[in-house]
C-alpha positions in Angstrom: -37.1 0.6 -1.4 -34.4 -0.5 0.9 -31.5 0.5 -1.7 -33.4 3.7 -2.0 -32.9 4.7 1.4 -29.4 3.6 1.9 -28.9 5.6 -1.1 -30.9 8.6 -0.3 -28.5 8.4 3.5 -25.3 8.4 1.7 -26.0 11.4 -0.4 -28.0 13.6 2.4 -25.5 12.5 5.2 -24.6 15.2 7.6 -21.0 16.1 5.9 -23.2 17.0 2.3 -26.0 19.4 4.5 -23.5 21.0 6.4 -21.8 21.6 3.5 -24.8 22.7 1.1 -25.3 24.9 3.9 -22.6 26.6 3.7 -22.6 27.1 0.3 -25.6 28.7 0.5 -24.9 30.9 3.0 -21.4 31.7 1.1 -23.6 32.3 -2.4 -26.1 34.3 -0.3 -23.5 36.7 1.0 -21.7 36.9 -2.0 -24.5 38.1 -4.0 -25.6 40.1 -1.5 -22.1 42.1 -1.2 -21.9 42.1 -5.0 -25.2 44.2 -5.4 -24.4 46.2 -3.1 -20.5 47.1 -4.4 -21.5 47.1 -8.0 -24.8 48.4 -8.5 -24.1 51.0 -6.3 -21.4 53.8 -7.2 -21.6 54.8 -3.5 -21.7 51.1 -2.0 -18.9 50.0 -4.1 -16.6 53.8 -2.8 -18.0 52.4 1.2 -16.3 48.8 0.4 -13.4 50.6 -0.9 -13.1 52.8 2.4 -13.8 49.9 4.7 -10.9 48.0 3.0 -8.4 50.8 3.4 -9.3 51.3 6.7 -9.1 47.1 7.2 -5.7 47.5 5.4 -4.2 50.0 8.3 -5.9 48.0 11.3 -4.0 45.1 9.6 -0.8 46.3 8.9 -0.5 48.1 12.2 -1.8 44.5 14.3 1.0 42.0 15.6 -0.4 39.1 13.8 2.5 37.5 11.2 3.8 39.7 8.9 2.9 36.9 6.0 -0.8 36.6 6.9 -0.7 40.6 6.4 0.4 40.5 3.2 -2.2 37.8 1.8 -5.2 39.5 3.6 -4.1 43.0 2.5 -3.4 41.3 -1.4 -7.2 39.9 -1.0 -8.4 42.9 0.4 -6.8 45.5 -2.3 -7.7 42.7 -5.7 -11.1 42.8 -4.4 -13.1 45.2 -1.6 -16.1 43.4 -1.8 -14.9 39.8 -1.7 -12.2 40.6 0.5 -13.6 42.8 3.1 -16.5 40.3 3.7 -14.0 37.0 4.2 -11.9 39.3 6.6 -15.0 40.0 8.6 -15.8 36.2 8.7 -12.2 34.8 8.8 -10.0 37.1 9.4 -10.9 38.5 12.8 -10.3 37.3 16.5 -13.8 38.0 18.2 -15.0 34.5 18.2 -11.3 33.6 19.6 -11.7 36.5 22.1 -14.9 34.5 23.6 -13.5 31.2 23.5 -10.2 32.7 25.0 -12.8 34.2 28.3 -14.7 30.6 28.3 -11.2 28.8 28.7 -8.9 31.1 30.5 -10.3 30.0 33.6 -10.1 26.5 33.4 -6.1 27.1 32.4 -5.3 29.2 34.9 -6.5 26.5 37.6 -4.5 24.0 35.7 -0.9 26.1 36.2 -1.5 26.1 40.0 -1.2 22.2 39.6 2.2 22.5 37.4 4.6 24.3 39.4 7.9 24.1 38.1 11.0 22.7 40.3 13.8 25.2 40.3 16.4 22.7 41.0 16.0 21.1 37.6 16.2 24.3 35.7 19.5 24.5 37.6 20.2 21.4 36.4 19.7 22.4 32.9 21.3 26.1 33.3 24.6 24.0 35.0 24.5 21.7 31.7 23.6 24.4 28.6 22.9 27.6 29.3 20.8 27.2 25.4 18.4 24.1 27.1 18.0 26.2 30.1 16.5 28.8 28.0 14.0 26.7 26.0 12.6 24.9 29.6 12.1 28.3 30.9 10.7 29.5 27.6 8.3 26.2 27.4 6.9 26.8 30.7 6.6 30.9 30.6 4.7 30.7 27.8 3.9 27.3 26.9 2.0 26.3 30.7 4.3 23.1 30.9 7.3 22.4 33.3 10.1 20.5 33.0 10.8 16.8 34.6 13.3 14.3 34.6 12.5 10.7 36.6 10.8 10.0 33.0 11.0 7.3 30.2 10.9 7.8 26.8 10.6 5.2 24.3 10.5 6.3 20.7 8.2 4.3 17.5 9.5 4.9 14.2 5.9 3.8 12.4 2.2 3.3 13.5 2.7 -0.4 13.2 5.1 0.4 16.0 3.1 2.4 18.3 0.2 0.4 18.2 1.3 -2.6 19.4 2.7 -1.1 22.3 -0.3 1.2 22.8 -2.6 -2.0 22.7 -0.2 -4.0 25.7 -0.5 -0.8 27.7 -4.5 -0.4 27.2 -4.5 -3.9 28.6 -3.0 -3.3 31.9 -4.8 -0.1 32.8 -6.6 -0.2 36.3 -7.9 3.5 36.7 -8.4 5.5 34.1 -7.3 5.7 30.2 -7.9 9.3 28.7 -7.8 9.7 24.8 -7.6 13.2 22.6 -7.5 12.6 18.8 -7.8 14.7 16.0 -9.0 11.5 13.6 -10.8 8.7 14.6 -11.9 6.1 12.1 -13.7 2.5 12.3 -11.7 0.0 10.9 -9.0 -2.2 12.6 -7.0 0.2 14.6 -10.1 2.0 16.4 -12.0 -1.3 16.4 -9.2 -3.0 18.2 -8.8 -0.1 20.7 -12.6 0.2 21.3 -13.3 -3.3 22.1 -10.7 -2.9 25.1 -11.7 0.2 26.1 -15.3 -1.2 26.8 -14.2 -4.1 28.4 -12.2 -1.4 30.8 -15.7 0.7 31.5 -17.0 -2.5 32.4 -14.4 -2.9 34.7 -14.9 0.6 36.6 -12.0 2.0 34.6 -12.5 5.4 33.6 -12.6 6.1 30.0 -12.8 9.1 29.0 -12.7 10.0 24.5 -12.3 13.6 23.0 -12.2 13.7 19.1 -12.2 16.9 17.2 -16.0 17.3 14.8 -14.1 18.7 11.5 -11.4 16.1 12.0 -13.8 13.2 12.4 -16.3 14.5 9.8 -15.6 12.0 7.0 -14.4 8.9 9.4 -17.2 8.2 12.0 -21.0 8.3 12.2 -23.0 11.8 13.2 -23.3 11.8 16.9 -21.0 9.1 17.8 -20.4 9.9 21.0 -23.8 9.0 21.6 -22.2 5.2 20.6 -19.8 5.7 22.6 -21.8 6.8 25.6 -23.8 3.4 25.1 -20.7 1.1 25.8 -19.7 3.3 29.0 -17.2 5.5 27.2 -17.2 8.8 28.5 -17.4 11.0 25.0 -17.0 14.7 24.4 -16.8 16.5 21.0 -14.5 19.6 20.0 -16.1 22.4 18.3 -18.6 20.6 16.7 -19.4 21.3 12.8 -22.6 22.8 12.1 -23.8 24.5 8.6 -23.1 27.8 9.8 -20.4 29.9 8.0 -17.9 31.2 11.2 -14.6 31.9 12.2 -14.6 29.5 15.1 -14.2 26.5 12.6 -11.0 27.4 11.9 -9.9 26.4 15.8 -9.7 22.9 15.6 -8.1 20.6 18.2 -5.3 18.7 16.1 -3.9 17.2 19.2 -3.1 13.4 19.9 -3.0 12.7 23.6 -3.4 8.9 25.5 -2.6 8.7 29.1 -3.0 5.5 31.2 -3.6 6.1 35.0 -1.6 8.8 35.0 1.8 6.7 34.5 1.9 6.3 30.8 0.7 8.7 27.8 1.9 8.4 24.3 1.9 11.7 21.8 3.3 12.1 18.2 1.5 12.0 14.4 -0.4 9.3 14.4 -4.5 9.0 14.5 -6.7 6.3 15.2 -7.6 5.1 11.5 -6.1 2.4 9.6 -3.9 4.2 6.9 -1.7 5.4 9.9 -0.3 1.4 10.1 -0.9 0.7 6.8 -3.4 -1.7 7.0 -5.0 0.0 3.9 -2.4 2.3 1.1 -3.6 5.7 1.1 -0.8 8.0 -0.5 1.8 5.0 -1.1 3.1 3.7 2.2 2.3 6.3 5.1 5.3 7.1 7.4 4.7 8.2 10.9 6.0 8.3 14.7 5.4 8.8 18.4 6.9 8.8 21.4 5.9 7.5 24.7 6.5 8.6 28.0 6.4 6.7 31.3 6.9 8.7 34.7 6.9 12.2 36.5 6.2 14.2 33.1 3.0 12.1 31.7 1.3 14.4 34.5 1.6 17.2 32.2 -0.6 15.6 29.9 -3.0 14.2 32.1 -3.6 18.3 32.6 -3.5 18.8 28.9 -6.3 16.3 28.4 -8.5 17.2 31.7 -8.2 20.9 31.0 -10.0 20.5 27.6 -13.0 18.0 29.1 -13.2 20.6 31.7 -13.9 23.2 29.1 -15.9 20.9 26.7 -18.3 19.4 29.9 -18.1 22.9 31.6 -17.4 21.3 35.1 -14.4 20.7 36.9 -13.8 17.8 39.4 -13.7 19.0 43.2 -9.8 17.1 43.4 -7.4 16.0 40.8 -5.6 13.4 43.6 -7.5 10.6 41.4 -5.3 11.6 38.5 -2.0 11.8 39.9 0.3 8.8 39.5 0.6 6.8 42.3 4.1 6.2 43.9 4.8 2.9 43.5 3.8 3.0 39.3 6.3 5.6 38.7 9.1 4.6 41.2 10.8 2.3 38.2 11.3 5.6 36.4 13.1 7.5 39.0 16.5 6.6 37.7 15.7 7.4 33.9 18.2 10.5 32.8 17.7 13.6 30.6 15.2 15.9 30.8 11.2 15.9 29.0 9.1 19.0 28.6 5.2 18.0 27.3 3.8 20.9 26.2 0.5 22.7 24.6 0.1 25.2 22.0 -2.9 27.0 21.9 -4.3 29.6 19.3 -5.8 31.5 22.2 -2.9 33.1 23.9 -1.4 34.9 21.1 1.6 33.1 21.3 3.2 30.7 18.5 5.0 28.4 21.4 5.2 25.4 18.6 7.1 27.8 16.0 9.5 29.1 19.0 10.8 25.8 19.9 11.6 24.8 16.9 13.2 28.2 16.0 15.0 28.0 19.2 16.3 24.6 18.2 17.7 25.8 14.8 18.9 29.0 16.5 21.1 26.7 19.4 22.2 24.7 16.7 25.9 23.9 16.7 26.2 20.7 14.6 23.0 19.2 12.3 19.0 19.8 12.8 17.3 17.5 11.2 13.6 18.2 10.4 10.4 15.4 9.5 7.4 17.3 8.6 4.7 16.6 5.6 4.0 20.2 5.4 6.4 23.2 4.6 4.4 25.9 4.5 6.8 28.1 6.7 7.0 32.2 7.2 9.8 34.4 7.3 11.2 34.0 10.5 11.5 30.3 9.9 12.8 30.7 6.3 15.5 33.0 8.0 16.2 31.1 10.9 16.6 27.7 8.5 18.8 29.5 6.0 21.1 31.2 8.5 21.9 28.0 10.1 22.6 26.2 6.8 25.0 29.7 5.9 26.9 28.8 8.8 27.3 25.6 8.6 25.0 23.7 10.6 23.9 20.7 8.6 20.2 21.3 7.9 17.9 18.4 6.3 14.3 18.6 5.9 12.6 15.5 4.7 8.8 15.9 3.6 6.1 13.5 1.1 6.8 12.6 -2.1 3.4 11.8 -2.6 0.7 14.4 -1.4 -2.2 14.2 1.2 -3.4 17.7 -0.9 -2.2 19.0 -3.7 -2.8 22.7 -3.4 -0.8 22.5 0.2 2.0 20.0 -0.9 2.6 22.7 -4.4 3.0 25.3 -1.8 5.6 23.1 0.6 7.9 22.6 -3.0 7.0 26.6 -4.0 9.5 26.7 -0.5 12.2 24.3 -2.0 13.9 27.3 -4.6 14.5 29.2 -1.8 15.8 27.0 1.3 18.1 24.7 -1.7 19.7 27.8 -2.8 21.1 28.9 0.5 22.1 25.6 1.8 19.5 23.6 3.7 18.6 20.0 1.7 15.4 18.9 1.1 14.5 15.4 0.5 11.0 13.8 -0.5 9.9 10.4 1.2 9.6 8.3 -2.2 7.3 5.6 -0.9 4.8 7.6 -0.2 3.2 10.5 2.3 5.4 11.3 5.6 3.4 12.6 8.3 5.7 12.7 11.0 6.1 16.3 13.0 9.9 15.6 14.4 13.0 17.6 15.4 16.3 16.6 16.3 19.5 18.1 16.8 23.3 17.4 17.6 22.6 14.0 19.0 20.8 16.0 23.1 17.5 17.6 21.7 14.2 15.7 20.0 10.8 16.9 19.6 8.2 14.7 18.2 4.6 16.1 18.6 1.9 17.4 16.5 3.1 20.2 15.3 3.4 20.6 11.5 5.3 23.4 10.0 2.2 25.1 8.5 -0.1 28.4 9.3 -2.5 26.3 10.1 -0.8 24.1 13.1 1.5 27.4 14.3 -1.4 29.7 14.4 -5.5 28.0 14.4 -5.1 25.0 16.0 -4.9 23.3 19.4 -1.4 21.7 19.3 0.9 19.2 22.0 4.6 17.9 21.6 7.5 16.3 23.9 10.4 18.2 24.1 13.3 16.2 25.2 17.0 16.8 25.8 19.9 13.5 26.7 16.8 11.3 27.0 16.5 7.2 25.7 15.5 8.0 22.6 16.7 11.5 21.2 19.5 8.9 18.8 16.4 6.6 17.9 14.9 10.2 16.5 18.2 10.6 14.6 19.0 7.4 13.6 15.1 6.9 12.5 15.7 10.1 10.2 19.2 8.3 8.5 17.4 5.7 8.1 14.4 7.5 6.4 16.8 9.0 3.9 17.5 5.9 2.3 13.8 5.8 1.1 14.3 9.3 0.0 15.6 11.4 -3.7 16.9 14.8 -2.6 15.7 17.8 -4.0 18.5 20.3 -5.7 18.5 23.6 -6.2 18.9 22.9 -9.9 15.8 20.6 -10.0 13.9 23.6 -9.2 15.9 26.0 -11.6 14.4 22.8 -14.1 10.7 22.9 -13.1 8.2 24.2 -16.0 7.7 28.0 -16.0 3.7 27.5 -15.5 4.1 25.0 -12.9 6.7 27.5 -11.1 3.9 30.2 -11.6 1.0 28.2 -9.9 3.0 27.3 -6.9 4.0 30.8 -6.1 0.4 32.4 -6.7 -0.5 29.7 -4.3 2.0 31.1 -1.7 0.5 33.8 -1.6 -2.3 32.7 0.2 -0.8 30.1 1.7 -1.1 31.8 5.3 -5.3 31.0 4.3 -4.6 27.4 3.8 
């Protein structure tokens, strides 16, 4: 009897109703839309008309000329089918009301980041180029610039995690996390037993972990565990078995600050194939950064801007946040420049995709690119090809072995292309690269959360470190040279050699690829 309820819990977990719910829901509305288009002559003309008129709204709208073409391709194949996703995925209402919930709570946090003219004249004195991405970051991107900062770069999550463990030890006020994944085993078991022993303490602990993220990797209602030992707990966006847009906002962000002196930010989640204490894909290859001084205030507002939206409260002072004077006063002498900023699918602004193509664009030597998805647009295809045409040394390295393989067919579907006009692609051969970095002519880094896909540029709630002559913009480089030992590069005649069906999947699936 006992088996049979362990058993009967596996199978009717939350993750399989949600998802039978769905389905049903999905079946439901099919059928419903298929009656109507083909039993009905007239039906079938009105899902015609809608989609033409869809078709217009869509070509004539400033969303990204690839996404037009896939939704006006789903649209055209198929009225029925593709007039009732559009409705359900391909509109902005539910982003209109979570834009009105949120504004106000962002707004309130750019009061609290003025940005110091004197280091932009810094920067404009140095490169007129870095000057123009620091304004760009904070015009649009909510985030100022700062020097007096640290930066200390981990080429692996074995590497990150030891140091994030010696720093959880010493924290005295408060420790803020923001995750995408979260997953019991030894990483997240490690972590949580110090983070109790903090809230016992009187130290603040505060956890946000994205629903969709965590769906497969930690119990329903977790936070409720959470809550139990003293940790603070709030959920993004949590999934329920209702077919809407809003899922498609997820917060994909990876954010620890410790009393307001100390955050770290990069690719790597809280589960255990991120230091390879289990093989999931062949070895997995990561990074992060971490950042001690003036600019870890940036994303102390990151983080307390999203519980201020997810709790729906705001605290009456942030002075409890700041960093006090005498934990950041070691940093004051640190050179270069750091920009922590947010990307946000509510503002109708790619800021993630800009910097980077504002990094390729400056380039003047070599940008070299770590990402484990290359599902890339036009402007990025343009800007990557026209840097390689003249010269710049371009080198992308992504997986060898995939995470998923309809979204790694389409990341090779882009190899014909970018080989052929001079940038060089390389796969990781051990196994799956997840690292999101930048770097370029030995002054400019980014390592963040960012992945080169629709998804990350577009839907989802996104955070990287800019940098520029800091620490550890030559660990970023010499951490991709490295990397490239470990890799086989990809040549424009092994794509010329791939087999003609396999050539034909990968571009239908590219297509769509602004869906994925």
């Amino acid at each position: 009897m006992n088996f049979l309820t362990k058993l009967l819990k596996r199978v009717f977990n939350r993750t399989t109703v949600c998802i039978i719910g769905i389905v049903i829901q999905v079946f439901y509305l099919i059928s419903l839309f298929w009656t109507l288009g083909t039993l009905y002559t007239y039906s079938y003309l009105v899902f015609e008309l809608i989609g033409a008129v869809l078709t217009l709204t869509i070509v004539n709208s400033d969303i990204n000329p690839s996404y037009k073409i896939a939704w006006i391709i789903v649209i055209m194949v198929s009225p029925i089918f593709g007039v009732m996703f559009f409705i359900f995925f391909g509109n902005s209402h539910s982003g209109d009301r979570l834009r009105k919930r949120m504004n106000r709570f962002n707004e309130e946090e750019r009061l609290l980041l003025p940005q110091d003219e004197r280091l932009i004249k810094n920067l404009r004195d140095d490169a007129r180029t870095v000057e123009k991405q620091a304004k760009y970051l904070y015009n649009y991107g909510g985030y100022p610039v700062y020097t007096n900062t640290s930066t200390t770069y981990f080429p692996s999550g074995e590497a990150k995690f030891e140091a994030l463990i010696r720093e959880l030890k010493k924290a005295e006020r408060f420790i803020f996390l923001e995750y995408f994944i979260i997953q019991e085993g030894k990483m997240w078991d490690t972590i949580l037993e110090i983070l109790e022993r903090k809230a016992k303490e009187g130290v603040d602990v505060r956890v946000v972990y994205d629903d969709i993220g965590c769906l497969l990797t930690l119990p329903y209602k977790y936070y409720e565990t959470l809550e139990k030992k003293g940790i603070q707990c709030k959920v993004f966006n949590e999934f329920k078995p209702i077919w809407s847009a809003k899922m498609n906002n997820r917060d994909h962000r990876k954010i620890l600050v410790i009393d307001g002196h100390t955050a770290f930010n990069g690719g790597i989640n809280l589960a255990d194939e991120y230091i390879n204490v289990y093989e999931k894909h062949g070895h997995w290859k990561d990074s992060a950064v971490m950042l001690k001084g003036d600019a870890v205030w940036s994303f102390t507002m990151m983080f307390l801007t999203m519980w201020n939206y997810l709790s729906k409260t705001k605290p009456s002072s942030y002075d409890a946040y700041m960093p006090r004077c005498e934990d950041i006063k070691p940093y004051c002498s640190c050179g270069g420049f750091v920009v922590p900023y947010t990307d946000s699918p509510l503002d109708d602004e790619p800021v993630g995709e800009n910097a980077y193509l504002n990094i390729i664009n400056d380039a003047k030597e070599y940008v070299y690119i770590t990402t484990p998805y290359l599902i890339i647009d036009n402007e990025m295809i343009t800007a990557l090809t026209l840097a390689a045409k003249s010269g710049i040394d371009v080198r992308i390295i992504t997986p060898h072995i995939a995470d998923k393989w309809f979204v790694h067919a389409v990341t090779r579907a882009h190899y014909k292309t970018l080989t052929k006009l001079g940038v060089r692609i390389y796969e990781y051969t051990p196994g799956f690269i997840h690292a999101k970095n930048f770097v370029s002519d030995d002054s400019v880094a980014v390592v963040g959360t960012i992945n080169l896909d629709f998804r990350s540029l577009y839907l989802h709630f996104e955070c990287a470190t800019w940098m520029y002559k800091t620490d550890c913009v030559l660990d970023v480089k010499a951490d991709f040279l490295k990397t490239l030992e470990e890799c086989r590069e990809i040549t424009y005649e092994d794509c010329l050699n791939i087999n003609f069906f396999v050539r034909v999947g990968r571009a239908f699936l590219r297509l769509f690829a602004p869906m994925m």
